[in-house]
FIZA-817299 format. One record per atom (N, C-alpha, C): atom name; x, y, z. Coordinates in nm, 3 decimals, padded with zeros to 5 digits, always signed. Layout:
<rs>
CA|X|Y|Z;
...
</rs>
This chain:
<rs>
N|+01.690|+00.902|+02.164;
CA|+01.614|+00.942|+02.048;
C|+01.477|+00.988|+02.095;
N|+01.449|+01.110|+02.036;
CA|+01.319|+01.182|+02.024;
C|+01.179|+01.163|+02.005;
N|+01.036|+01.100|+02.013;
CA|+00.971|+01.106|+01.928;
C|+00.939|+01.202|+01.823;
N|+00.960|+01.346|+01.870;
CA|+00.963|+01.452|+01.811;
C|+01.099|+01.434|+01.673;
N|+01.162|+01.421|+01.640;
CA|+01.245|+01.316|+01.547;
C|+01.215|+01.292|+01.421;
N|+01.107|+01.255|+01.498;
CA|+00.999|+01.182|+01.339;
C|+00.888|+01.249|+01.331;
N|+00.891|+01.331|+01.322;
CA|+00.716|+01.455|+01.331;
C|+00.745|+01.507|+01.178;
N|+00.672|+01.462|+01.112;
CA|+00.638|+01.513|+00.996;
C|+00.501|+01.485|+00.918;
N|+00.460|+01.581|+00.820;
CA|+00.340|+01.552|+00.745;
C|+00.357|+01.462|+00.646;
N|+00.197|+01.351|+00.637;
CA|+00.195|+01.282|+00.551;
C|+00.027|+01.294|+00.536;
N|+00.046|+01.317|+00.397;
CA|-00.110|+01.309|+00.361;
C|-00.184|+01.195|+00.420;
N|-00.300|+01.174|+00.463;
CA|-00.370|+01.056|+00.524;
C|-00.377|+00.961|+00.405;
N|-00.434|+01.002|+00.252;
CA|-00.443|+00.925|+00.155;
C|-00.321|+00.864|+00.106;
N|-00.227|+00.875|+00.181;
CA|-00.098|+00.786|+00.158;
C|-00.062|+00.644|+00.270;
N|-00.151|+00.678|+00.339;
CA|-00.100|+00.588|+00.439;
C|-00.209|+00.478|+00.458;
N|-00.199|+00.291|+00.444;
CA|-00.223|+00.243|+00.435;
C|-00.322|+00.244|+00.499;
N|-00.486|+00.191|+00.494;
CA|-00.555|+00.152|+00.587;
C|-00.567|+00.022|+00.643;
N|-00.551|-00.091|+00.516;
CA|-00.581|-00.233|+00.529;
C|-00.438|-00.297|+00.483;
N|-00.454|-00.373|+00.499;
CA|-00.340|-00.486|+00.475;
C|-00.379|-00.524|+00.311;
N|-00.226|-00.558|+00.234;
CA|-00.251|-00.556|+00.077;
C|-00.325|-00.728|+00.084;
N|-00.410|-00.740|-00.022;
CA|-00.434|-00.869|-00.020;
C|-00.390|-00.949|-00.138;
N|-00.356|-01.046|-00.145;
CA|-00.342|-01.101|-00.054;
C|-00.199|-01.058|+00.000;
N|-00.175|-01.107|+00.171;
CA|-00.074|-01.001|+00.197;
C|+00.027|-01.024|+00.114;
N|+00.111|-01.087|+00.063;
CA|+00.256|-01.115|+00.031;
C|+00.242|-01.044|-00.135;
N|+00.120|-00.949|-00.141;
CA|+00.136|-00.868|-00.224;
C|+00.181|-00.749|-00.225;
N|+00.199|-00.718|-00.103;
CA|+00.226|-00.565|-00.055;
C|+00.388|-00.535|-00.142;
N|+00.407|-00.418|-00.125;
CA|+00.530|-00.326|-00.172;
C|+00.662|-00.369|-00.102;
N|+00.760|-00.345|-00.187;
CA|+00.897|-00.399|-00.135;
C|+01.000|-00.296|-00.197;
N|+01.069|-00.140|-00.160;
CA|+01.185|-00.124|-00.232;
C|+01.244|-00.173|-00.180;
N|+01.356|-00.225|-00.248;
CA|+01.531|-00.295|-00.232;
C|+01.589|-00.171|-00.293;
N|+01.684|-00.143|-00.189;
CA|+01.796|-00.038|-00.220;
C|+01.939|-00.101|-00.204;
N|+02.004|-00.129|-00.365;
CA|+02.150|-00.228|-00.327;
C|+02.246|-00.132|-00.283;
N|+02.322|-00.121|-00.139;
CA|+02.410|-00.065|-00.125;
C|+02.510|-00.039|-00.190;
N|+02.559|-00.139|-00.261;
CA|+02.710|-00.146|-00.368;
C|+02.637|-00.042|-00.452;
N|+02.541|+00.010|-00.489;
CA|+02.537|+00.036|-00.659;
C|+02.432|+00.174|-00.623;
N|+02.356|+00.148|-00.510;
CA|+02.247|+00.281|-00.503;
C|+02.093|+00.234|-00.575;
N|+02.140|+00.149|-00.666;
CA|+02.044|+00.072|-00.706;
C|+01.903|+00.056|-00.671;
N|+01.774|+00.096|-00.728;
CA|+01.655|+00.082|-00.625;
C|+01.561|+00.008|-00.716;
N|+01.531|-00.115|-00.664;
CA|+01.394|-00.173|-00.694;
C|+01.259|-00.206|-00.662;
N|+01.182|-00.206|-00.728;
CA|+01.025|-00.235|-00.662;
C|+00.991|-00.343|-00.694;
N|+01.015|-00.378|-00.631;
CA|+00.917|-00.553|-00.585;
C|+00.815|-00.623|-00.500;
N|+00.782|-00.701|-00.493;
CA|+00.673|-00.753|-00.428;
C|+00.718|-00.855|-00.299;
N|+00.672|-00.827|-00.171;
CA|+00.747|-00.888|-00.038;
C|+00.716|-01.022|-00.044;
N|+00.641|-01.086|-00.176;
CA|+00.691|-01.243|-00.188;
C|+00.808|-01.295|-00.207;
N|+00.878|-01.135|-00.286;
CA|+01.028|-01.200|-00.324;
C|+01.113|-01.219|-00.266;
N|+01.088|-01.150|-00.119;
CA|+01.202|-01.136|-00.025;
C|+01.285|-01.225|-00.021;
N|+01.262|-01.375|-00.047;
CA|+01.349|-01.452|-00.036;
C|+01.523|-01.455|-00.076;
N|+01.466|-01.395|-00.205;
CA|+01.568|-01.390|-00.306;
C|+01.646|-01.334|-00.277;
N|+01.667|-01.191|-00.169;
CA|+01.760|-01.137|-00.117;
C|+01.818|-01.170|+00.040;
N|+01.837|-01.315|+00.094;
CA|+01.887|-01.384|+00.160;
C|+01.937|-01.473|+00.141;
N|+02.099|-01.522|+00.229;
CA|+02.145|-01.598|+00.216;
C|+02.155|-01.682|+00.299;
N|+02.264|-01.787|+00.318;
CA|+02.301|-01.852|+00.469;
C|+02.341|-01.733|+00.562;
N|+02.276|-01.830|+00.667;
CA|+02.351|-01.705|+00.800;
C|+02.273|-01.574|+00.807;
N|+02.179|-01.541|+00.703;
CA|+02.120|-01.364|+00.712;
C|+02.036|-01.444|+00.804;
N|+01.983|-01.286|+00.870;
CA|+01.893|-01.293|+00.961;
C|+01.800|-01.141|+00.907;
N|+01.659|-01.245|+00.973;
CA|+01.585|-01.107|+00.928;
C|+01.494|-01.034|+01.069;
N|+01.473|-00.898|+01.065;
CA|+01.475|-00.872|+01.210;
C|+01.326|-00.798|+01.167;
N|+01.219|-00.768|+01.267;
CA|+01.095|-00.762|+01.235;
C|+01.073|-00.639|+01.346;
N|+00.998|-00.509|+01.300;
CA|+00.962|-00.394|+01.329;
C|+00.843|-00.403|+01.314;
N|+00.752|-00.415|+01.482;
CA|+00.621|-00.380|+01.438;
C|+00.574|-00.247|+01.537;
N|+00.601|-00.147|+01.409;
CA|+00.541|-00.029|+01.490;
C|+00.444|+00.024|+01.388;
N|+00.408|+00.108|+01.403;
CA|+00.250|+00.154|+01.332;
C|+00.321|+00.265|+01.278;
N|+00.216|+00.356|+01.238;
CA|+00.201|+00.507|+01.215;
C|+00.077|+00.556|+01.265;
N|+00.123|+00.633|+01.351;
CA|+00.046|+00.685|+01.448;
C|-00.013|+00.877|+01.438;
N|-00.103|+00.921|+01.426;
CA|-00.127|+01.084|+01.463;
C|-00.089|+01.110|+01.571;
N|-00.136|+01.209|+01.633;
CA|-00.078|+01.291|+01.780;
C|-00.094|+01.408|+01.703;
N|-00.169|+01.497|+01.805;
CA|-00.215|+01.650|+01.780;
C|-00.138|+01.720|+01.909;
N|-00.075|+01.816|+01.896;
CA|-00.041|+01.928|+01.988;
C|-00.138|+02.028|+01.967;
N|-00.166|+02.085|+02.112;
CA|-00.262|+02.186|+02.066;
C|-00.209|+02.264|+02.173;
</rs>
């Protein structure tokens, strides 16, 4: 896989500067596979969509610029 891949525009005023406060306020869509289903919730709720045995796996990458010139 490419970095070039993922090269696309995003307005700057879309992209977070700070962390939501308090954090476990920040944004959550849930997209239910069975149904297509999409909700907006709050990443306090996360709970609610785990069971026994899930595992939850953690991505910490940024969003980053990069200029070609």
């Amino acid at each position: 896989m490419k970095l070039s891949e993922f090269d696309y525009e995003i307005p700057k005023e879309l992209i977070a500067q700070y962390p939501a406060d308090p954090r476990d306020s920040s944004r959550m869509m849930v997209v239910h596979r069975s149904t297509g289903k999409i909700e907006l919730r709050k990443f306090r709720d996360i709970l609610e969509y785990f069971g026994d045995g899930d595992v939850m796996v953690f991505n910490d990458t940024k969003v980053f610029q990069y200029f070609v010139k």
